[in-house]
C-alpha positions as semicolon CSV with decimal commas, in nm:
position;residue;x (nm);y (nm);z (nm)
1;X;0,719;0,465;4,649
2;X;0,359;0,529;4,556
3;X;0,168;0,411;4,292
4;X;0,193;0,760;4,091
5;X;0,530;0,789;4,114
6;X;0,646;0,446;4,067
7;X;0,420;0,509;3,779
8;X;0,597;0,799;3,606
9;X;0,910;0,615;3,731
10;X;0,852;0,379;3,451
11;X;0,704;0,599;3,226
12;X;1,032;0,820;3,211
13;X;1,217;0,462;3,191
14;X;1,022;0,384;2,853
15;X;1,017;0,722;2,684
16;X;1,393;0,846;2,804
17;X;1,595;0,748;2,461
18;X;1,927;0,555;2,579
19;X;2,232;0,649;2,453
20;X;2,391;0,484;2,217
21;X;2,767;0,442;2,355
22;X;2,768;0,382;2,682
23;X;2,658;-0,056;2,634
24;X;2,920;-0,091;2,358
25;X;3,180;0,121;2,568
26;X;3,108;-0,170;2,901
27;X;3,119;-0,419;2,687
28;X;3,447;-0,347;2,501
29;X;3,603;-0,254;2,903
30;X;3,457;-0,661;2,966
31;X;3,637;-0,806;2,632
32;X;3,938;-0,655;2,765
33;X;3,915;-0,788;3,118
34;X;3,842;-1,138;2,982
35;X;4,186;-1,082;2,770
36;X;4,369;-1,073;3,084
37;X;4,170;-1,263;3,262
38;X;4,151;-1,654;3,017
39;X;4,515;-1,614;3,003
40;X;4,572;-1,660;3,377
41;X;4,342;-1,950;3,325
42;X;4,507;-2,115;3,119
43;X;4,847;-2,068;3,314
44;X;4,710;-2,236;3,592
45;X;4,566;-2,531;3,376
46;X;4,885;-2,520;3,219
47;X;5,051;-2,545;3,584
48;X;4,816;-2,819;3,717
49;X;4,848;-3,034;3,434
50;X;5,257;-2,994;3,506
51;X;5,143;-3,039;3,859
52;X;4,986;-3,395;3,740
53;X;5,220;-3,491;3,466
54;X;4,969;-3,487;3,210
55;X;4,911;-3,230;2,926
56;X;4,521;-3,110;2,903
57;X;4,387;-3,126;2,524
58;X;4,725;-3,239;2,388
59;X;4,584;-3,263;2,059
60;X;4,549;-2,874;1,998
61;X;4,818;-2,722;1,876
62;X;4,919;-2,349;2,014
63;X;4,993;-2,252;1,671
64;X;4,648;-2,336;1,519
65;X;4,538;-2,155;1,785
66;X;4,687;-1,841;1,762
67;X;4,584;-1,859;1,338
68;X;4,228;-1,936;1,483
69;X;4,172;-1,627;1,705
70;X;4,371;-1,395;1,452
71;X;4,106;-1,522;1,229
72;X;3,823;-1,455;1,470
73;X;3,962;-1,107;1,506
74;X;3,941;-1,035;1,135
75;X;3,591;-1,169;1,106
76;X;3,490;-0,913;1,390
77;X;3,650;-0,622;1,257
78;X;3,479;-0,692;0,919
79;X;3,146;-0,727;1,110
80;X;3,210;-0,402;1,309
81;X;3,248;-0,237;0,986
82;X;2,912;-0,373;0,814
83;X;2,736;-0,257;1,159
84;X;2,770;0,103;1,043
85;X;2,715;0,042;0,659
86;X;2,346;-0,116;0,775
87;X;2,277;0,194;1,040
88;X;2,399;0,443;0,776
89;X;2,240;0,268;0,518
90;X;1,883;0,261;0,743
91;X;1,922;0,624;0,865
92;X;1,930;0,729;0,495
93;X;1,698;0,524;0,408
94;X;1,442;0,644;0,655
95;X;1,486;0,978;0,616
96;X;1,447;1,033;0,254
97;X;1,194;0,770;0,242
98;X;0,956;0,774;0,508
99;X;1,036;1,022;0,786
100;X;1,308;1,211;1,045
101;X;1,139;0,993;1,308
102;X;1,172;0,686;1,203
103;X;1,596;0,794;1,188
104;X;1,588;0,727;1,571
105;X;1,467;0,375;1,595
106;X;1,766;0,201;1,511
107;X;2,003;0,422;1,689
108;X;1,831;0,346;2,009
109;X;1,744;0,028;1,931
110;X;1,874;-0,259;2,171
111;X;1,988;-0,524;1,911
112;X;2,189;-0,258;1,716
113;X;2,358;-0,125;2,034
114;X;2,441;-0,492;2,137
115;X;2,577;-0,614;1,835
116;X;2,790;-0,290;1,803
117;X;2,947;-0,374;2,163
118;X;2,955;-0,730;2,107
119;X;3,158;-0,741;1,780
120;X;3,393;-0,514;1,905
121;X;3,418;-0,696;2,228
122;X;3,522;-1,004;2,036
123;X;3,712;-0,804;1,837
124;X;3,966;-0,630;2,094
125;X;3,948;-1,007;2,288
126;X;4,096;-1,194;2,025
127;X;4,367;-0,933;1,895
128;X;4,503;-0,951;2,270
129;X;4,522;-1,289;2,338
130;X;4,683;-1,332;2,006
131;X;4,932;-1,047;2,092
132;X;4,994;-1,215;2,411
133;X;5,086;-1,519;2,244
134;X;5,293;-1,333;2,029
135;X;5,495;-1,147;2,253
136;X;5,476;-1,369;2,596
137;X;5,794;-1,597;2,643
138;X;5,574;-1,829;2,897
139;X;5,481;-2,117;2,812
140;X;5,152;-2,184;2,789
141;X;4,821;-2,301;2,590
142;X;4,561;-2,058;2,554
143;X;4,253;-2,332;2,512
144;X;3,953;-2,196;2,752
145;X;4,080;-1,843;2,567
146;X;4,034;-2,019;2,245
147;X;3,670;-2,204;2,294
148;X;3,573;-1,843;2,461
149;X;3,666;-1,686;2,165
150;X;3,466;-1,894;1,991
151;X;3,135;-1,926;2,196
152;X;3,167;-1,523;2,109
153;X;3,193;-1,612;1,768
154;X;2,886;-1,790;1,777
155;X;2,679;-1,519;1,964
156;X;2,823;-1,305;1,736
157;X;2,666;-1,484;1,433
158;X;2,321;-1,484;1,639
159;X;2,376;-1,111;1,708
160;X;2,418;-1,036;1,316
161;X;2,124;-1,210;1,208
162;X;1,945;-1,046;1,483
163;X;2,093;-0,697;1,300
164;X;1,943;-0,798;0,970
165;X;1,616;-0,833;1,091
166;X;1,575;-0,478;1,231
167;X;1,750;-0,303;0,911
168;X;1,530;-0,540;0,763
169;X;1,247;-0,332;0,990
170;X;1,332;-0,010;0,849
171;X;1,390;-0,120;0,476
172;X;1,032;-0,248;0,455
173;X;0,796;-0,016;0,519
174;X;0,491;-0,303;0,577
175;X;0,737;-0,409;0,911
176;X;0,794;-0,055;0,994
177;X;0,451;0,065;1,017
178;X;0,338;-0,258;1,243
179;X;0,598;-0,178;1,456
180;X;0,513;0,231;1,461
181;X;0,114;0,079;1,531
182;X;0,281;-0,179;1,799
183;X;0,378;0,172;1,955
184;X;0,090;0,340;1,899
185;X;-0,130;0,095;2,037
186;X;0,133;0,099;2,375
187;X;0,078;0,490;2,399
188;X;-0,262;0,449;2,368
189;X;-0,318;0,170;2,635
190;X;-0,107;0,382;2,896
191;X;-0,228;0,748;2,814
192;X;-0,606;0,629;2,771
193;X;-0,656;0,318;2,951
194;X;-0,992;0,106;2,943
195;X;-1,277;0,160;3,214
196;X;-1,257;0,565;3,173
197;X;-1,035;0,805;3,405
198;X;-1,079;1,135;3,536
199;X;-0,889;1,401;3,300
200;X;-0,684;1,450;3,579
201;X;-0,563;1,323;3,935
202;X;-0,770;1,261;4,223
203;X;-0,689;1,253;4,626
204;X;-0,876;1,275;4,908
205;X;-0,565;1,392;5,079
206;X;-0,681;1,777;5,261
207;X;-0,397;1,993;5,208
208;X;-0,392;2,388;5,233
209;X;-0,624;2,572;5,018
210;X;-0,483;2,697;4,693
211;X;-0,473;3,096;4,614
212;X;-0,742;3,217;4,421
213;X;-0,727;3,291;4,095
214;X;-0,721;3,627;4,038
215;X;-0,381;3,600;4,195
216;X;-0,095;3,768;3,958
217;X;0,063;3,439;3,797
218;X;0,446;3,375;3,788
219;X;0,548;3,277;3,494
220;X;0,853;2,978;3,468
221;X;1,006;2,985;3,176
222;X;1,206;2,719;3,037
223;X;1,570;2,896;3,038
224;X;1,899;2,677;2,963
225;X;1,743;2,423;2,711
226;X;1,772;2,040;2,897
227;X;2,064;1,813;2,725
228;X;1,818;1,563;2,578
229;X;1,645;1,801;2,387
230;X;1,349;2,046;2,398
231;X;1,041;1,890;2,302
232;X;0,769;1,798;2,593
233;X;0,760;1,404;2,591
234;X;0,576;1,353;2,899
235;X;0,514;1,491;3,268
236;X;0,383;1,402;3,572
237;X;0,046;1,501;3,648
238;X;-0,021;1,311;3,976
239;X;0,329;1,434;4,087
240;X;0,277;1,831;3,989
241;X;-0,076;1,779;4,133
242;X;0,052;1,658;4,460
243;X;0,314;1,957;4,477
244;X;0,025;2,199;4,375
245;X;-0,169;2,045;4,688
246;X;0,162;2,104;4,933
247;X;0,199;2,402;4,901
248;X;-0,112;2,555;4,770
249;X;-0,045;2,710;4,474
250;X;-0,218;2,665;4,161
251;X;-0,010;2,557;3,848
252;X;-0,102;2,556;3,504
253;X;0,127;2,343;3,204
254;X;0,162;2,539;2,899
255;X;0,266;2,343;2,663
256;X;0,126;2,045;2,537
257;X;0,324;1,704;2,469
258;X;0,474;1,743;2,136
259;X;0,572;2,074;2,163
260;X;0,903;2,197;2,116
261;X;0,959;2,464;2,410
262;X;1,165;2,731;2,299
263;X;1,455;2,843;2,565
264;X;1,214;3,200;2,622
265;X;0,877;3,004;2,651
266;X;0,666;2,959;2,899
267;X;0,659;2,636;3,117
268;X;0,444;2,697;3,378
269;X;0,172;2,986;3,487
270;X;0,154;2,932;3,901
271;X;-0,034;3,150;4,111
272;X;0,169;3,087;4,450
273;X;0,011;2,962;4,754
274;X;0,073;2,927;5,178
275;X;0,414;2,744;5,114
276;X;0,708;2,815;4,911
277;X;0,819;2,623;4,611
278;X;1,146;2,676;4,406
279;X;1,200;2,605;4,052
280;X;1,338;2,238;4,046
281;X;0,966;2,118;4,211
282;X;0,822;2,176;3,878
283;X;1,068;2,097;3,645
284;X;1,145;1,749;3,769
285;X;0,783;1,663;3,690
286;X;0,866;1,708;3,309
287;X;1,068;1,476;3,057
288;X;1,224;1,631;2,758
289;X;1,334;1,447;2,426
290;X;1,492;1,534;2,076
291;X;1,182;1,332;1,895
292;X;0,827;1,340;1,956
293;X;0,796;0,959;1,841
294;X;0,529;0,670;1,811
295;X;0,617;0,543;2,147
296;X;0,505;0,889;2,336
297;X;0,133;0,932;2,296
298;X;-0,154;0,861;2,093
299;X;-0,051;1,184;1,877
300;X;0,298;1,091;1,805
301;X;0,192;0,769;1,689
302;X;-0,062;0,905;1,484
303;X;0,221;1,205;1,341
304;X;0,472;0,944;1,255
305;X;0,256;0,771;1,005
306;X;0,081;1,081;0,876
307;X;0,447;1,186;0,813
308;X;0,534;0,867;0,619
309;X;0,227;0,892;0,415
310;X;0,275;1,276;0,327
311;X;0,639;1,139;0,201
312;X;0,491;0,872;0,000
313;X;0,229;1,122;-0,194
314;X;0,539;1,344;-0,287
315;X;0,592;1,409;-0,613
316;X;0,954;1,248;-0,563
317;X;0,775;0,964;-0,369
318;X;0,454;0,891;-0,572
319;X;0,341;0,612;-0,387
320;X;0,002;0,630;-0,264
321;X;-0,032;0,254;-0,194
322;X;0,220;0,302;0,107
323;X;-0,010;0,609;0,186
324;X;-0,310;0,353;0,193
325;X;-0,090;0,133;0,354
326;X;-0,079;0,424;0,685
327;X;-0,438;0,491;0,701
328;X;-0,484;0,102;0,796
329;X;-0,272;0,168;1,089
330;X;-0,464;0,528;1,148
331;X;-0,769;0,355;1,113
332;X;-0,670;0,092;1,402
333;X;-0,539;0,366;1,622
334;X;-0,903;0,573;1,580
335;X;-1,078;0,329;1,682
336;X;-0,955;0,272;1,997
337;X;-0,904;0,631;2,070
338;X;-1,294;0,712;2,020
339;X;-1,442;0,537;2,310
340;X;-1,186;0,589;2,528
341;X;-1,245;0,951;2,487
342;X;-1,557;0,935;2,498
343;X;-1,576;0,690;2,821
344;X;-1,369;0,953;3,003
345;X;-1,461;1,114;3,310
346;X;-1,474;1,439;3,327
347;X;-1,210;1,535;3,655
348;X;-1,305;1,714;3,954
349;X;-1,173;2,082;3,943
350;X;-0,801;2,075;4,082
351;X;-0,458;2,289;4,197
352;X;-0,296;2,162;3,849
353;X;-0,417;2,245;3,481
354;X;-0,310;2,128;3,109
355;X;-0,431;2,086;2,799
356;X;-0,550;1,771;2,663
357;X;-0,656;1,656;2,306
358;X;-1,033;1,613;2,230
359;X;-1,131;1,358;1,989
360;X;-1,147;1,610;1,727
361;X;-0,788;1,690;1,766
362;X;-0,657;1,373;1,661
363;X;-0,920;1,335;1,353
364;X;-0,721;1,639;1,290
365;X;-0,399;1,480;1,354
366;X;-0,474;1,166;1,165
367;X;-0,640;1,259;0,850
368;X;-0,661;1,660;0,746
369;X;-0,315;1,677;0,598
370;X;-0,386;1,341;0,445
371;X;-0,692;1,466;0,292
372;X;-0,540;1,748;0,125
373;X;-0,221;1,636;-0,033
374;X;-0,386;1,328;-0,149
375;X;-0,657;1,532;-0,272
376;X;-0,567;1,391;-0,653
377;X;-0,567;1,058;-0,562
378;X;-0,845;0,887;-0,600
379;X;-0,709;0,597;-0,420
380;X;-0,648;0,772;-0,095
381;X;-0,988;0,922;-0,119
382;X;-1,121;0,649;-0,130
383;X;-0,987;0,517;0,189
384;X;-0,987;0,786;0,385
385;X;-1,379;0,777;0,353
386;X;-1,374;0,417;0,437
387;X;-1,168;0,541;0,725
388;X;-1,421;0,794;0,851
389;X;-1,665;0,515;0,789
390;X;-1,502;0,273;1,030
391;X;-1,469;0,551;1,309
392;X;-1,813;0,644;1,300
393;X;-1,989;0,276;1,406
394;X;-1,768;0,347;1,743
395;X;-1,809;0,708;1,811
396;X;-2,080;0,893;1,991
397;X;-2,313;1,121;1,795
398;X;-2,109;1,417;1,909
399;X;-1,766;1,240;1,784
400;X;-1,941;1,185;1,463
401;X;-1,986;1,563;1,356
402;X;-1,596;1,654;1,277
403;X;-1,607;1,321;1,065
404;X;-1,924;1,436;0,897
405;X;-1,763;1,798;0,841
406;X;-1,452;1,625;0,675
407;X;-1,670;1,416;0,422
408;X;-1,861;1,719;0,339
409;X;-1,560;1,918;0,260
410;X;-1,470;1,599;0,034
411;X;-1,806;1,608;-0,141
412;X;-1,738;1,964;-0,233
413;X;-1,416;1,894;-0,394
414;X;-1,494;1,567;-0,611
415;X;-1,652;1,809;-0,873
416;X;-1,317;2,023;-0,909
417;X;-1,077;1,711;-0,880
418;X;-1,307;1,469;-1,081
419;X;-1,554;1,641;-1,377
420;X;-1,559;1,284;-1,535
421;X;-1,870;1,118;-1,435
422;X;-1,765;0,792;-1,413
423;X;-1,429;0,931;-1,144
424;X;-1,641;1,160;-0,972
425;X;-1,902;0,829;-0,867
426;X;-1,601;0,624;-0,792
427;X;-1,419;0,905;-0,587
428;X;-1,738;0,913;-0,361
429;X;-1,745;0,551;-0,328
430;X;-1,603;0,393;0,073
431;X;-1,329;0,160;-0,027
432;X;-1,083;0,013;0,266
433;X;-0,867;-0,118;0,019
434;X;-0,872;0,191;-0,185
435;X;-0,926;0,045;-0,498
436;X;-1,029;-0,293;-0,406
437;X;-1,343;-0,300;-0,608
438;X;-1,525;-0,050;-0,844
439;X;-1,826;-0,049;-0,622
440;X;-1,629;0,042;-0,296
441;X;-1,795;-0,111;0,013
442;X;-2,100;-0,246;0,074
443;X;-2,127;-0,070;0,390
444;X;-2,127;0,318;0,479
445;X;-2,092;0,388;0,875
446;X;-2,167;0,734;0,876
447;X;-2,502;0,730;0,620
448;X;-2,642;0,524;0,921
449;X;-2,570;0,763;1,199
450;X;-2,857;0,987;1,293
């Protein structure tokens, strides 16, 4: 396998959300095996220690047994049932508090899928073994069943604190948003790594010459919608690039990741070439989703928290220090967007086109619906020019003009929004904190930009 595609090998491994059933459905079939399986166990231990005229553990009694797993069984189901109270709980939580995409997290989440399993696991082992001992005339002691059933117990109890620290996640927004900007800072790492990369892929490789373009383009459309969903979450340029090469053609990506891709819409415009190509070359390239989340690209990442802060100035909401509390994480993600971008090599011209987002684009992203819904608060003001601030002393001088445009726009409004004097100084005032100080900061990136 080659670098590229071992590459989006792991990409669509990262991005592709898991379902939730299948762990907890393998590991409820495994508690069941185990219930058949201890019991033969401890029929042969039984039958060895009759073997050696000796009785193994003689000082556990098969009754206290059998109360001790029914009461392991009880504790399990109880546990089972509190797993869905917390992921209900969460879900709701998230979605009337901060965002729809925060709702996924937990449901994909590893923990929550483990615990689920386990509990039940436990659950199903226990209420067999004890039916077994209820309904078995052999005579036997189930002891490795019991200490099995209780090593489960105790993973169990690891599991659940485990399950209160990720609804835990959710239920404070501080831990949410440093995992969203744990995310963000992932997608930005893999989609705009350090050291600068062509826009898009290179190879020597000589491979027939692609049709020109004033060749009619056939248009692929997307058709029956994919089963995980609709919206572009990633595709593989170096593969569609390579098949553009084979065969000659020339293929342009229409829509960007992010987009939801109607079942009508356009996929592709290719202008065919020496070889033939069907359908399933192209579409293979692509990875479809139900969420455009933190985890995709720089964008998503920067959507989720604009998302949670648009929530948070609601008028149901009315929380601008949570708002404040997203442009931090904005703020981080800006930074290391800007001299990526701007350390990027422009790409040779090649077989296979798409869009990608300019460094005005995600200013765009990050901060313009920001800007206007918390156009009354002179908090968020605040820090979103201590935000533009911040992103100037790493951007080029043609990165600084769309920050320079938004501050102007700003300017213009402090008269309508502020006619006091004394609001209208401190709504022009730089402050990361917001309101940390009346004076704002000390220090203005962007007057110092030529």
């Amino acid at each position: 396998m080659t670098r590229g595609r071992w590459k989006w090998y792991l990409t669509r491994h990262r991005l592709r959300a898991p379902r939730f059933w299948p762990l907890p459905v393998t590991l409820l079939g495994a508690g069941l095996f185990l219930s058949w399986l201890f019991p033969l166990i401890d029929r042969e231990v039984t039958y060895y220690g009759d073997e050696l005229g000796e009785s193994f553990f003689a000082h556990l009694d098969s009754g206290s047994m059998a109360t001790l797993l029914s009461a392991v069984a009880g504790g399990m189901i109880t546990l089972t049932g509190l797993v869905f109270t917390a992921l209900t709980l969460a879900m709701q939580f998230g979605a009337s508090q901060l965002s729809v995409r925060v709702v996924p997290i937990l449901g994909q989440d590893a923990v929550m899928r483990w615990a689920m399993g386990t509990f039940m696991a436990t659950f199903v082992y226990t209420l067999m073994i004890s039916v077994r001992l209820a309904v078995s005339q052999e005579d036997y002691r189930p002891v490795i069943s019991m200490f099995f059933a209780i090593l489960l117990a105790v993973v169990c109890a690891a599991l659940f604190f485990a399950l209160v620290g990720r609804v835990t996640t959710v239920l404070n927004s501080g831990l949410l948003l440093r995992y969203l900007a744990t995310e963000g800072r992932r997608a930005v790492d893999r989609t705009h790594p350090n050291g600068g990369r062509a826009t898009g892929p290179a190879d020597d490789t000589v491979e027939p010459a692609p049709a020109p373009d004033t060749a009619e383009p056939v248009v692929i459309r997307l058709g029956t919608p994919p089963r995980r969903g609709q919206t572009l979450i990633a595709y593989d340029d170096h593969g569609l690039e390579r098949l553009a090469r084979r065969t000659g053609a020339r293929i342009q990506l229409v829509p960007v990741v992010g987009d939801f891709v109607a079942q009508e819409a356009p996929l592709f415009l290719v202008r065919p070439g020496a070889r033939p190509w069907v359908r399933r070359d192209l579409t293979r390239h692509l990875l479809f989703g139900t969420t455009y989340s933190a985890g995709t690209d720089p964008a998503g990442a920067l959507r989720a928290f604009v998302d949670i802060a648009l929530k948070a100035l609601s008028p149901a909401v009315n929380d601008p220090g949570r708002a404040v509390q997203c442009l931090d994480h904005i703020e981080d993600l800006l930074v290391m967007i800007a001299p990526r971008i701007a350390g990027r090599r422009a790409a040779a011209p090649t077989a296979f086109r798409h869009r990608t987002r300019s460094w005005t684009d995600y200013v765009c992203i990050a901060t313009d619906e920001i800007r206007h819904f918390g156009s009354a608060s002179m908090q968020v003001q605040r820090r979103l020019r201590a935000l533009y601030a911040t992103a100037a002393e790493v951007c080029t001088p043609e990165q600084v003009a769309p920050l320079r445009a938004r501050l102007a726009t700003m300017d213009a409004e402090v008269g309508a929004q502020w006619p006091q004097e004394l609001d209208g100084r401190l709504a022009r005032l730089p402050d990361s904190q917001g309101l940390g100080t009346e004076t704002g900061d000390t220090r203005n990136g962007l007057a110092h930009r030529h």
